[in-house]
N, CA, C and O atoms as a GROMACS GRO file, in nm:
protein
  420
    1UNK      N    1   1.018   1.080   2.103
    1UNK     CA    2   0.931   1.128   1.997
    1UNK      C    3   0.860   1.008   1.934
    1UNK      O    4   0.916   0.913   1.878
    2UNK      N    5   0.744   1.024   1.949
    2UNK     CA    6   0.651   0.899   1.827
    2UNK      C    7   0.692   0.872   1.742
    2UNK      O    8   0.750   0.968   1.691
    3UNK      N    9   0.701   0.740   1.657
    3UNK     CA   10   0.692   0.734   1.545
    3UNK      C   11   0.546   0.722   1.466
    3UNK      O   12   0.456   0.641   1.486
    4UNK      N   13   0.556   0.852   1.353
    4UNK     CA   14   0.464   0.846   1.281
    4UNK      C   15   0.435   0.683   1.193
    4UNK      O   16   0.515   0.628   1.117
    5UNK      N   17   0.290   0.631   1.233
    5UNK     CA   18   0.235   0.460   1.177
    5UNK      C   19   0.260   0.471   1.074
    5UNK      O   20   0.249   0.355   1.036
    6UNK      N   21   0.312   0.569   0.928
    6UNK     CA   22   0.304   0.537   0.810
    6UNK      C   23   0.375   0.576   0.748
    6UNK      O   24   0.354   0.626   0.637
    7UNK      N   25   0.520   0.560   0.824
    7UNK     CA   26   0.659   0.671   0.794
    7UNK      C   27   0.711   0.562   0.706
    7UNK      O   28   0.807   0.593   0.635
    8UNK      N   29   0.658   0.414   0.695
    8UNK     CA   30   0.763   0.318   0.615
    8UNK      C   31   0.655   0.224   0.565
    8UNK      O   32   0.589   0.196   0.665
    9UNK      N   33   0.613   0.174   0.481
    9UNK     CA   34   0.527   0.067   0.482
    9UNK      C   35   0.539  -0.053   0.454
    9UNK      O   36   0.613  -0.046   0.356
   10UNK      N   37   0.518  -0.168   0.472
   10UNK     CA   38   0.533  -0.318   0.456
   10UNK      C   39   0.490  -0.285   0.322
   10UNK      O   40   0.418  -0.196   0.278
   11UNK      N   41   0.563  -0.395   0.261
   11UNK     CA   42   0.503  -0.482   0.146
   11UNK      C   43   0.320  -0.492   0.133
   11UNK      O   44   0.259  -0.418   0.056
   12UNK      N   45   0.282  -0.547   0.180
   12UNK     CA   46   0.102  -0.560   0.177
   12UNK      C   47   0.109  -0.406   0.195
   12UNK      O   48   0.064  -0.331   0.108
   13UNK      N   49   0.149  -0.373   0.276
   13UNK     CA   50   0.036  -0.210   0.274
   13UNK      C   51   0.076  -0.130   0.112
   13UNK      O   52  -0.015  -0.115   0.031
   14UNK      N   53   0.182  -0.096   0.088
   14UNK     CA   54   0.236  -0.041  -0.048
   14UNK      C   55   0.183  -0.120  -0.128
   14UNK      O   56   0.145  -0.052  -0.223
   15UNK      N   57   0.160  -0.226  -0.143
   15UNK     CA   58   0.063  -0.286  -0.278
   15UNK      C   59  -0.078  -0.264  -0.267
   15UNK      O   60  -0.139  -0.223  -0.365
   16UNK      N   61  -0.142  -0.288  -0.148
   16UNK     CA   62  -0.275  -0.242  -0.096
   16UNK      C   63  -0.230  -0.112  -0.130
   16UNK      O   64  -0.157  -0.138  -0.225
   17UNK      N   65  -0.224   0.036  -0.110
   17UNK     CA   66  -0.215   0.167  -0.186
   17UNK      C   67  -0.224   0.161  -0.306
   17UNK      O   68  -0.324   0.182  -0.374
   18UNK      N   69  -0.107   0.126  -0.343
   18UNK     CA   70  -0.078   0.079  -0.524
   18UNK      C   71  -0.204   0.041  -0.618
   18UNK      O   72  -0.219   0.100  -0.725
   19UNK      N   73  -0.277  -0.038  -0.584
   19UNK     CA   74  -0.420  -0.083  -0.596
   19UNK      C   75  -0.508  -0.041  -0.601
   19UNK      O   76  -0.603  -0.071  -0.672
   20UNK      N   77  -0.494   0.052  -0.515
   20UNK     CA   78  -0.609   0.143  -0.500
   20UNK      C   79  -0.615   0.287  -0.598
   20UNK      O   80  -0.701   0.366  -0.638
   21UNK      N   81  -0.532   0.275  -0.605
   21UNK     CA   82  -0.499   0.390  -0.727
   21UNK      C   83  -0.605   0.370  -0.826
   21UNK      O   84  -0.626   0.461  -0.906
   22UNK      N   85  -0.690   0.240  -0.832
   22UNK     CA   86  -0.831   0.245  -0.885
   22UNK      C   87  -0.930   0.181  -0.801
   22UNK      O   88  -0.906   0.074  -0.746
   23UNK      N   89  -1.031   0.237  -0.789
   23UNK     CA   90  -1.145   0.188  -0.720
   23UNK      C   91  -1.148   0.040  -0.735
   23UNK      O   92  -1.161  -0.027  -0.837
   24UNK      N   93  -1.130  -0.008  -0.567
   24UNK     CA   94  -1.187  -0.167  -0.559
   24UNK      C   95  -1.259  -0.206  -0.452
   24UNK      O   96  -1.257  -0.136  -0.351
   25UNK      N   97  -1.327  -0.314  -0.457
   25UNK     CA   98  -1.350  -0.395  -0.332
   25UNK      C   99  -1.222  -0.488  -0.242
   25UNK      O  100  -1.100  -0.483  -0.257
   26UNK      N  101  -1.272  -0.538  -0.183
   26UNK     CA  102  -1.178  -0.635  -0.097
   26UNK      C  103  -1.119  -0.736  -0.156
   26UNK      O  104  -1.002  -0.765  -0.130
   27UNK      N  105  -1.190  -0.800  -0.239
   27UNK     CA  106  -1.147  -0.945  -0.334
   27UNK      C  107  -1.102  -0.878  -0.454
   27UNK      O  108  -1.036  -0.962  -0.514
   28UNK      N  109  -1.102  -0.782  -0.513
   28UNK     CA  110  -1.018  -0.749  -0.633
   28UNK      C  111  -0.883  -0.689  -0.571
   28UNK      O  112  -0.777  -0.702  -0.632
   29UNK      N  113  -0.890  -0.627  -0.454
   29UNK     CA  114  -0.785  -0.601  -0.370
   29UNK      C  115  -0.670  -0.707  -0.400
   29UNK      O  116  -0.573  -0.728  -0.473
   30UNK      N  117  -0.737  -0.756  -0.305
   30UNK     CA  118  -0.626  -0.952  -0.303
   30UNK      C  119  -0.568  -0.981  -0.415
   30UNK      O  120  -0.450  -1.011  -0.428
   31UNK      N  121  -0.691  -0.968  -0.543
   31UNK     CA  122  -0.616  -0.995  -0.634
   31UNK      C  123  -0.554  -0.922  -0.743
   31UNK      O  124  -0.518  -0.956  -0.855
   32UNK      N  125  -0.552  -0.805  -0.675
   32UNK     CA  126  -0.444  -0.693  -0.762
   32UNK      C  127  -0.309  -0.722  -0.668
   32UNK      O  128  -0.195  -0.736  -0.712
   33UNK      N  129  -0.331  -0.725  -0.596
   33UNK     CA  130  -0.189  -0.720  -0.554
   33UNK      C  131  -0.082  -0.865  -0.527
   33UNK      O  132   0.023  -0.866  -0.463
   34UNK      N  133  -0.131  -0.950  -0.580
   34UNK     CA  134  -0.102  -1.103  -0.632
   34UNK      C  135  -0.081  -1.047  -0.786
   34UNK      O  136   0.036  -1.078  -0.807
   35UNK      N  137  -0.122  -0.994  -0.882
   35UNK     CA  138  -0.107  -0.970  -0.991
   35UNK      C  139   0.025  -0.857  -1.019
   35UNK      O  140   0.123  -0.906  -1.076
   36UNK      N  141   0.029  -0.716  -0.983
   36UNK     CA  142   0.069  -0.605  -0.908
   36UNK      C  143   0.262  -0.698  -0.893
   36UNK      O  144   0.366  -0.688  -0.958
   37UNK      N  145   0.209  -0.790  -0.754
   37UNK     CA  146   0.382  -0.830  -0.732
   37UNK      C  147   0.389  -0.993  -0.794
   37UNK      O  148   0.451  -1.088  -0.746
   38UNK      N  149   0.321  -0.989  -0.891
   38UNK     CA  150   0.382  -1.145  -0.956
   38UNK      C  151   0.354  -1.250  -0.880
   38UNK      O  152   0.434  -1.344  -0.887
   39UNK      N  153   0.254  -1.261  -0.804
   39UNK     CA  154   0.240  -1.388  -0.692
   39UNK      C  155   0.324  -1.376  -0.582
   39UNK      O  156   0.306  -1.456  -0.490
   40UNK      N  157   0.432  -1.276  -0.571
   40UNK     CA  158   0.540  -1.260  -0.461
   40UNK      C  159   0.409  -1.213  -0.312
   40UNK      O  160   0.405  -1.285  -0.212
   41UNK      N  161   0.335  -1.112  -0.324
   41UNK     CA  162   0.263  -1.094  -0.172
   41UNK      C  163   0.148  -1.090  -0.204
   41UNK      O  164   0.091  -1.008  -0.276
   42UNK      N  165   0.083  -1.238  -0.118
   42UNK     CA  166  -0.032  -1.256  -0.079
   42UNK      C  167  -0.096  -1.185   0.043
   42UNK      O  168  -0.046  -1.186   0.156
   43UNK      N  169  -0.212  -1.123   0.008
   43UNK     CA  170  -0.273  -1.046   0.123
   43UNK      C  171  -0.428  -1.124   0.201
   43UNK      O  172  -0.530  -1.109   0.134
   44UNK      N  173  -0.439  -1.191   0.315
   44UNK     CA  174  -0.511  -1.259   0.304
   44UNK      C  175  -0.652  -1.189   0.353
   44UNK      O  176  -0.649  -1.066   0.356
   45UNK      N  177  -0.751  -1.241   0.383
   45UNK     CA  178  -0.872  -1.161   0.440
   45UNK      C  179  -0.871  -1.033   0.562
   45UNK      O  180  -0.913  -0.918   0.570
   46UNK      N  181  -0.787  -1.139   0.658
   46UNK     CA  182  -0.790  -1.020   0.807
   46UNK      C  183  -0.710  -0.942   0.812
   46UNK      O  184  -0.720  -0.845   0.887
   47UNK      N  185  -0.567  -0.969   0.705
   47UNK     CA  186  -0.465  -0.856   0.677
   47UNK      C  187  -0.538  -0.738   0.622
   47UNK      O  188  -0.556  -0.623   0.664
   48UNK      N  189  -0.572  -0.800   0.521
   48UNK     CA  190  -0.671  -0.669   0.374
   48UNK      C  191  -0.760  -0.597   0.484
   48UNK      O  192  -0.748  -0.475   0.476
   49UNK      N  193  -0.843  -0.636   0.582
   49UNK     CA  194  -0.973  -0.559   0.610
   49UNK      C  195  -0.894  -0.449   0.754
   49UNK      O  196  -0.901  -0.327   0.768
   50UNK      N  197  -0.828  -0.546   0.835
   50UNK     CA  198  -0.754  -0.463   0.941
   50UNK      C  199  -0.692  -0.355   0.890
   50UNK      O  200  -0.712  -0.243   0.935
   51UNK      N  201  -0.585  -0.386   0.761
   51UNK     CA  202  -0.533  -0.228   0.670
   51UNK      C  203  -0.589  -0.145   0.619
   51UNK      O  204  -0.528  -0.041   0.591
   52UNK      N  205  -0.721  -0.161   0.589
   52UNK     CA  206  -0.824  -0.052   0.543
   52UNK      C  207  -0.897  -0.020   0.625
   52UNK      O  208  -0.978   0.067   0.591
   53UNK      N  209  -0.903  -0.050   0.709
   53UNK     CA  210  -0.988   0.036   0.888
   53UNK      C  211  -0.854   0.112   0.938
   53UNK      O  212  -0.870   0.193   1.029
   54UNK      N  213  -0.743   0.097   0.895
   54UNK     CA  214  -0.607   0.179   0.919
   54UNK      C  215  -0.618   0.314   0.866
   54UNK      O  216  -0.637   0.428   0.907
   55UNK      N  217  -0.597   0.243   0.741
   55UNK     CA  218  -0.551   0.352   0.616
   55UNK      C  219  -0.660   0.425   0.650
   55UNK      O  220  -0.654   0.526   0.720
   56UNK      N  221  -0.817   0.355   0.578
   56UNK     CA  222  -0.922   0.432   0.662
   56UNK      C  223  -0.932   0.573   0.742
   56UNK      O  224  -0.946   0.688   0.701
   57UNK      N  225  -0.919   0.509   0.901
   57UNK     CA  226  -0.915   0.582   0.972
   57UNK      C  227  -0.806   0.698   0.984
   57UNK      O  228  -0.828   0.791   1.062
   58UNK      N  229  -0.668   0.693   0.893
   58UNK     CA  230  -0.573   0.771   0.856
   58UNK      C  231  -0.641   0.876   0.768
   58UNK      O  232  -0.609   0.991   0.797
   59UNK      N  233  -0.727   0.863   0.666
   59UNK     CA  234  -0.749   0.922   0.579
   59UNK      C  235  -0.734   0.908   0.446
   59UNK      O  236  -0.793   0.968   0.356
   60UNK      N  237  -0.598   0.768   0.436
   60UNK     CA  238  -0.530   0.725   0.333
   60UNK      C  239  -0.620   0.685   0.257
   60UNK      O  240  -0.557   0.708   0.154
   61UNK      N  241  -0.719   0.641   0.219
   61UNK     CA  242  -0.860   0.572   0.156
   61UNK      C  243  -0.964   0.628   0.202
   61UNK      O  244  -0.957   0.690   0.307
   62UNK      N  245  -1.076   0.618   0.136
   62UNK     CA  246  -1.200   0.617   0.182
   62UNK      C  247  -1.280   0.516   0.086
   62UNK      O  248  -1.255   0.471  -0.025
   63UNK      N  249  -1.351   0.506   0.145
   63UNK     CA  250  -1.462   0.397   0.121
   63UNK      C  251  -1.561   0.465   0.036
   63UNK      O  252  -1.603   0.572   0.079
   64UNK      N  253  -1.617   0.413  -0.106
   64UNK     CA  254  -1.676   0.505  -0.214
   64UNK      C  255  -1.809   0.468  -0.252
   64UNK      O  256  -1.875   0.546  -0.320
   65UNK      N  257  -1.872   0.321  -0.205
   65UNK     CA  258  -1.963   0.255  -0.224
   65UNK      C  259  -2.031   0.138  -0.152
   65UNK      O  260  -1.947   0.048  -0.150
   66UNK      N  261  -2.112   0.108  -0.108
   66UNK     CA  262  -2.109  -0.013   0.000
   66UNK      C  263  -2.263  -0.124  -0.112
   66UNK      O  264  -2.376  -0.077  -0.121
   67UNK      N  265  -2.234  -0.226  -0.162
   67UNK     CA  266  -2.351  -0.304  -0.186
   67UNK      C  267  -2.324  -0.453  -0.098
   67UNK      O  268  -2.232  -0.535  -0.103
   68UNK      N  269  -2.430  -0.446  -0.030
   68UNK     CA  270  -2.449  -0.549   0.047
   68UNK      C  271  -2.326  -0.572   0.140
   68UNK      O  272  -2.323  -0.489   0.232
   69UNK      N  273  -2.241  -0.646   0.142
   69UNK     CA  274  -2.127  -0.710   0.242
   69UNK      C  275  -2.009  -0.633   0.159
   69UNK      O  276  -1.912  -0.584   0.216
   70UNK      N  277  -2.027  -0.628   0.020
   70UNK     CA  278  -1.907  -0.559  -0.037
   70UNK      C  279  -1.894  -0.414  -0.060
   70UNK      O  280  -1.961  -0.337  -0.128
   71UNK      N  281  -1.740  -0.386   0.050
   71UNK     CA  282  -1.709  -0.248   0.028
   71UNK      C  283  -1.626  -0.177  -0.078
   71UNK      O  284  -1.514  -0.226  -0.094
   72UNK      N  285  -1.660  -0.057  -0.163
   72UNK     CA  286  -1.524  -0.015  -0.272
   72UNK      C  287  -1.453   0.048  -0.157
   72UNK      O  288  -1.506   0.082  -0.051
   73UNK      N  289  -1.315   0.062  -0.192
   73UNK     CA  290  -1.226   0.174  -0.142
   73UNK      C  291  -1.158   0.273  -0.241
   73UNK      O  292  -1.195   0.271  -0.358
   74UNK      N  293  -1.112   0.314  -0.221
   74UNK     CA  294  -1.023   0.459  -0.333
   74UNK      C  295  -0.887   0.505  -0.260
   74UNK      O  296  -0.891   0.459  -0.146
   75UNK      N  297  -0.828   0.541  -0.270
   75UNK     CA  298  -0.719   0.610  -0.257
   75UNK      C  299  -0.708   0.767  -0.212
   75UNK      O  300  -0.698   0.837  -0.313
   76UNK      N  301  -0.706   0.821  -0.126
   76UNK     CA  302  -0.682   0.997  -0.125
   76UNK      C  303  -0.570   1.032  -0.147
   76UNK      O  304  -0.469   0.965  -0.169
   77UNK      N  305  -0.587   1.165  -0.141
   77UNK     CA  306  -0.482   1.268  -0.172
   77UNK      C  307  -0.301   1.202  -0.130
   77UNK      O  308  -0.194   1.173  -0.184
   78UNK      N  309  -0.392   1.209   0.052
   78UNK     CA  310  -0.309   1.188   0.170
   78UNK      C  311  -0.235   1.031   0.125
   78UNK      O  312  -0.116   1.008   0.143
   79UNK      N  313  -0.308   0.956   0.079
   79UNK     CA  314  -0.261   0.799   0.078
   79UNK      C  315  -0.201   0.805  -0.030
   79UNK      O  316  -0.130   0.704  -0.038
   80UNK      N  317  -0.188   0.888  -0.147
   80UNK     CA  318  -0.140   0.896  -0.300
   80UNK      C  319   0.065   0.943  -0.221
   80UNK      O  320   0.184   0.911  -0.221
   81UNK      N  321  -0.018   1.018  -0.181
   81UNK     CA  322   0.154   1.137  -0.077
   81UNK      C  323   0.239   1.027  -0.051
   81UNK      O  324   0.356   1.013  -0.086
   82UNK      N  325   0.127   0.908   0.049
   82UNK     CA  326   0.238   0.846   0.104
   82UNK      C  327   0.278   0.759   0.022
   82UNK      O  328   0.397   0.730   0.040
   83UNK      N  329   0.233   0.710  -0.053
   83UNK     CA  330   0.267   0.577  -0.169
   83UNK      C  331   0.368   0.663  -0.228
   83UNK      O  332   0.475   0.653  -0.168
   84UNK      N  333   0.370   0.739  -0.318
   84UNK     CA  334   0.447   0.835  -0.362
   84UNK      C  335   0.616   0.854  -0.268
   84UNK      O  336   0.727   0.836  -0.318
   85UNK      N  337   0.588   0.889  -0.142
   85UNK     CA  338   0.707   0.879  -0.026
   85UNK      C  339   0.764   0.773  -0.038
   85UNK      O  340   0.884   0.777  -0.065
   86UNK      N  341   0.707   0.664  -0.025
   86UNK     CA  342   0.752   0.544   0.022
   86UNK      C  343   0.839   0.474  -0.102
   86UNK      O  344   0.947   0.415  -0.100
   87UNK      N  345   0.716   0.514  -0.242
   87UNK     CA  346   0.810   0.462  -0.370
   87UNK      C  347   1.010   0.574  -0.369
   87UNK      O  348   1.122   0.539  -0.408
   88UNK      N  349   0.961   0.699  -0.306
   88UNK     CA  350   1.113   0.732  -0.295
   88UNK      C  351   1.240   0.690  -0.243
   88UNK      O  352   1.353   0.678  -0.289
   89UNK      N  353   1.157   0.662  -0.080
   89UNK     CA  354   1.259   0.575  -0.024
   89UNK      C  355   1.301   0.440  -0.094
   89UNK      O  356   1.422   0.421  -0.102
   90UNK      N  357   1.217   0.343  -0.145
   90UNK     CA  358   1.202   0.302  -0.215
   90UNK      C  359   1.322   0.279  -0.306
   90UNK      O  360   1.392   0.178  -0.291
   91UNK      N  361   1.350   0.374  -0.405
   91UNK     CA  362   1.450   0.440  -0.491
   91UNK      C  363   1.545   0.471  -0.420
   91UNK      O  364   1.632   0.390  -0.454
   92UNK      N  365   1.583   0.527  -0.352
   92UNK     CA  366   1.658   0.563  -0.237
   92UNK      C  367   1.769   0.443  -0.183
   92UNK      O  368   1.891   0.453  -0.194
   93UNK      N  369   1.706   0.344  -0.130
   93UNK     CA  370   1.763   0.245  -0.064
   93UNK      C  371   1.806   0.154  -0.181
   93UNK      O  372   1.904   0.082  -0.163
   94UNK      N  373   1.725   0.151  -0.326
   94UNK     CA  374   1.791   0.054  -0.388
   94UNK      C  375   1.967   0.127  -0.444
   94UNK      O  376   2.085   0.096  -0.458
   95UNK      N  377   1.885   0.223  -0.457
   95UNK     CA  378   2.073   0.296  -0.557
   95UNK      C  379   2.142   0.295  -0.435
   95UNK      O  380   2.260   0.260  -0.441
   96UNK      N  381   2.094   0.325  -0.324
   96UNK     CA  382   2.260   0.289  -0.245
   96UNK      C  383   2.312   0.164  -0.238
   96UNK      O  384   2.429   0.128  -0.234
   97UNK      N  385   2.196   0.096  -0.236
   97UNK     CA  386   2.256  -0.039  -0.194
   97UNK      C  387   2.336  -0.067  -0.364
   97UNK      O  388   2.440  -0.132  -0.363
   98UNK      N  389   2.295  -0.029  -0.467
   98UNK     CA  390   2.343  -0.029  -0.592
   98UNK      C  391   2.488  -0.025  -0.581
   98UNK      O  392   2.572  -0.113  -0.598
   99UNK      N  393   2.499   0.090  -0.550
   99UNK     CA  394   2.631   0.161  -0.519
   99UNK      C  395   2.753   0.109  -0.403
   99UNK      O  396   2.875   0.125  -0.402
  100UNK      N  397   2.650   0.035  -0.302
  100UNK     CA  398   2.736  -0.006  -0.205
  100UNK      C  399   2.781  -0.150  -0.231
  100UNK      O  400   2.840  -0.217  -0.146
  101UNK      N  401   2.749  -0.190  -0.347
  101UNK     CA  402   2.750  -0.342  -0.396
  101UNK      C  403   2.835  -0.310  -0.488
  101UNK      O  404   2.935  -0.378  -0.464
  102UNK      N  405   2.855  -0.246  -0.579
  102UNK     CA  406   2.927  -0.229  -0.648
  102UNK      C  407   3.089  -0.130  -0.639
  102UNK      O  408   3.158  -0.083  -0.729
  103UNK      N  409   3.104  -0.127  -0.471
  103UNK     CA  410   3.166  -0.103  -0.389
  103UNK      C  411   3.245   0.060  -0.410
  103UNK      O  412   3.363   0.092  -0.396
  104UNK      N  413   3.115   0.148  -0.452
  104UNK     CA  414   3.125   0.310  -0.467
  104UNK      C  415   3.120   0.330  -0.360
  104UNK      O  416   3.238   0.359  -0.338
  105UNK      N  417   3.078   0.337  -0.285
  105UNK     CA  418   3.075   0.331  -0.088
  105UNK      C  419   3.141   0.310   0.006
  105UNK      O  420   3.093   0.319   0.119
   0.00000   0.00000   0.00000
């Protein structure tokens, strides 16, 4: 059976979503999500543009404005779902591991 591409997401991609939760371009991108995780994940040019021809082509975003070289993106429904999923698992994996550290497990 396939695995569905957006059943788990990296770090860059969940902050790239996260971000988008308001309309941006590419360079406010970068730097929401340097802001977003505290300087912890840097997203660099060919990461940022390859993940939004992803998400993109998923449906997860769409593209809302184009001036000159700079594109906005947005967030959909579909890409809100999965950010949303992912923040569960998310939750999920920390309380067990909570639990399994504190040797409830």
């Amino acid at each position: 059976m396939a695995r569905e591409q957006f059943q788990n997401l990296t770090e860059p991609m969940y902050y790239i979503l996260m971000s988008l939760l308001k309309e941006m371009c590419g360079v406010d991108i970068m730097e929401a999500v340097a802001n977003i995780s505290k300087g912890r994940i840097k997203v660099g040019p060919g990461t940022l543009y390859a993940l939004l021809a992803k998400f993109e082509k998923e449906d997860m975003i769409r593209e809302t404005k184009v001036e000159g070289r700079r594109r906005s993106y947005i967030i959909t429904d579909k890409g809100k779902r999965t950010l949303q999923d992912e923040y569960g698992r998310l939750i999920i994996m920390v309380n067990d591991g909570r639990l399994f550290m504190e040797g409830k497990l």
